[in-house]
C-alpha positions in Angstrom: 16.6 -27.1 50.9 14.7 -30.4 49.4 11.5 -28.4 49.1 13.1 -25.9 47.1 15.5 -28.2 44.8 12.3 -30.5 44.2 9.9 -27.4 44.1 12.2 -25.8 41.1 12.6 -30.0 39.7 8.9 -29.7 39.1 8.7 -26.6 37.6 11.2 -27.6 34.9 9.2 -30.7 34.6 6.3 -28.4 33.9 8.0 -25.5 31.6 9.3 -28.9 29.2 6.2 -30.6 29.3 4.5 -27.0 28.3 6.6 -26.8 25.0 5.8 -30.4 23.7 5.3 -30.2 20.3 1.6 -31.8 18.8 3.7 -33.4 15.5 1.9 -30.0 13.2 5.0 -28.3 13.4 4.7 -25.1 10.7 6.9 -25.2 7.9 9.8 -22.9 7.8 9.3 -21.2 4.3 13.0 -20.5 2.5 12.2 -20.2 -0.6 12.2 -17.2 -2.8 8.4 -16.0 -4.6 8.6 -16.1 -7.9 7.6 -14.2 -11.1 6.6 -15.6 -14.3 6.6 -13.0 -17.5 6.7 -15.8 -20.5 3.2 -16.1 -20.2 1.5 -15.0 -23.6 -0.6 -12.6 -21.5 2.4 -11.2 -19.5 3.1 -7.4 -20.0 5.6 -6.2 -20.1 8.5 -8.1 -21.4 12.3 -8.0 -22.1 12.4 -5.1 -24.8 8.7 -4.1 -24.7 7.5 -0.8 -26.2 4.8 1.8 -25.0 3.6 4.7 -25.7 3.4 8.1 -23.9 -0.2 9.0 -23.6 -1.6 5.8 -23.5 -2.3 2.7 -20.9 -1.4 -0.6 -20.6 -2.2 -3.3 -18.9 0.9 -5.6 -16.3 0.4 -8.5 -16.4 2.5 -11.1 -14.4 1.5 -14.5 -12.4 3.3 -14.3 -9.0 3.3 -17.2 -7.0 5.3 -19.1 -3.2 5.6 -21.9 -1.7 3.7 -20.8 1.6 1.7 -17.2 0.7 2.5 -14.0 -0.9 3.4 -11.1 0.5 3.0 -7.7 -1.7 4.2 -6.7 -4.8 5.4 -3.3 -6.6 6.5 -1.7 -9.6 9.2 0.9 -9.8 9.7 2.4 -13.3 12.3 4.7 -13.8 14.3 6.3 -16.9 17.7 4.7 -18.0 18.8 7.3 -20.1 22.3 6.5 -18.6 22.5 3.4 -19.1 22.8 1.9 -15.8 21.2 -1.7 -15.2 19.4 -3.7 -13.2 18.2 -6.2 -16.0 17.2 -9.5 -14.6 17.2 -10.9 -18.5 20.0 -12.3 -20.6 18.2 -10.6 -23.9 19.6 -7.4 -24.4 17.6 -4.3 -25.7 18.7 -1.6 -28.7 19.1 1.5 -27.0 19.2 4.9 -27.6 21.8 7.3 -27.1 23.1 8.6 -23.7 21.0 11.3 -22.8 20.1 13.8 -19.8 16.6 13.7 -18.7 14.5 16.7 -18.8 11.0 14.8 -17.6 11.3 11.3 -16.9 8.6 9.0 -15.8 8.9 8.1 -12.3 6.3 5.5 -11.0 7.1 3.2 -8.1 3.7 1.8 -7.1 2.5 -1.3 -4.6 -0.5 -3.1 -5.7 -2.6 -5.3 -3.6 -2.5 -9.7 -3.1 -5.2 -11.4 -1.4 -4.0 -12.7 2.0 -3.6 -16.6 1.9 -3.0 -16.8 -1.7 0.3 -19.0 -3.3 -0.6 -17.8 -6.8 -1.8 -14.6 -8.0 -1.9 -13.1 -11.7 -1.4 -9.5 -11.1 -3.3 -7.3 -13.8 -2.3 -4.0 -13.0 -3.3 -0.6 -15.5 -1.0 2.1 -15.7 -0.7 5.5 -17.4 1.9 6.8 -18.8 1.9 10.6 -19.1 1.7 12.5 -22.4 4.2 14.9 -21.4 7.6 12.7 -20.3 10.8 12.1 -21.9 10.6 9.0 -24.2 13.5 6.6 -24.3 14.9 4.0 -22.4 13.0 3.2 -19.0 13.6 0.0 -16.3 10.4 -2.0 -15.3 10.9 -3.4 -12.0 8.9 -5.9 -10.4 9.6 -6.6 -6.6 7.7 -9.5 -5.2 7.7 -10.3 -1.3 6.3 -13.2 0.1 4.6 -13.4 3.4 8.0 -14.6 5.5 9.7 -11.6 3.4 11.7 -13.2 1.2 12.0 -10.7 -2.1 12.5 -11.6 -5.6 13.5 -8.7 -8.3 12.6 -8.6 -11.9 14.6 -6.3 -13.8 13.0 -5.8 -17.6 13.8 -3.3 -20.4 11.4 -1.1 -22.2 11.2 1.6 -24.2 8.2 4.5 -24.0 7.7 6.1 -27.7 5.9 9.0 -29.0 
């Protein structure tokens, strides 16, 4: 009975002595990424206008605490007027109307791995052929622990 109570003593010794930390304990990241848009480069903005047919350029600098993650864009028609908007500016809408062909583009783009800041320069289309109007720009940026932050903007697409 000594043998085994001194026997399973020195394996608890063991299984403690195993999970001694070396003092380079890895930080616990709790902290949301962020995007910046009020750069004079940044594209789009609050209330920004584009036009069917044509490309543009997004532009946004990302950055964390720790390491990025990913990041996407979701663009979709408000012809209802919901919101998401992220931004205390508000936008002159159109009228309340029923979409016929709205633009639809949700997209990821690719971060480096092991980068904390990362301007995003992204081209996108938009298609001749859509409804123009009101649209929502999201921006969803996740960093590598998979905390997500949401940008919310307001734009218009013209003729």
């Amino acid at each position: 009975m000594r043998k085994e109570l001194l026997g399973g003593l020195m394996l608890l010794i063991l299984s403690i002595s195993a999970c001694k930390k070396d003092g380079t304990q890895e930080a616990i990241d709790t902290e949301y990424p962020i995007i910046n848009v009020t750069g004079t480069s940044a594209f789009p903005k609050q209330c920004s206008t584009v036009k069917r047919g044509e490309k543009f350029t997004f532009r946004a600098l990302l950055s964390d605490n720790i390491q990025l993650g990913s990041v996407s864009v979701d663009i979709h028609h408000n012809f209802d007027h919901h919101t998401h908007s992220t931004e205390v500016e508000s936008c002159n809408m159109d009228a309340i109307k029923t979409p016929v062909k709205p633009f639809l583009l949700i997209q990821a783009y690719p971060i480096p791995t092991g980068q904390k800041t990362y301007e995003v320069q992204q081209e996108i289309t938009v298609p001749a052929n859509i409804d123009p109007g009101d649209y929502h720009f999201m921006i969803r940026l996740t960093d590598k622990e998979g905390w997500q932050t949401i940008k919310g903007l307001s734009i218009k697409i013209t003729n």
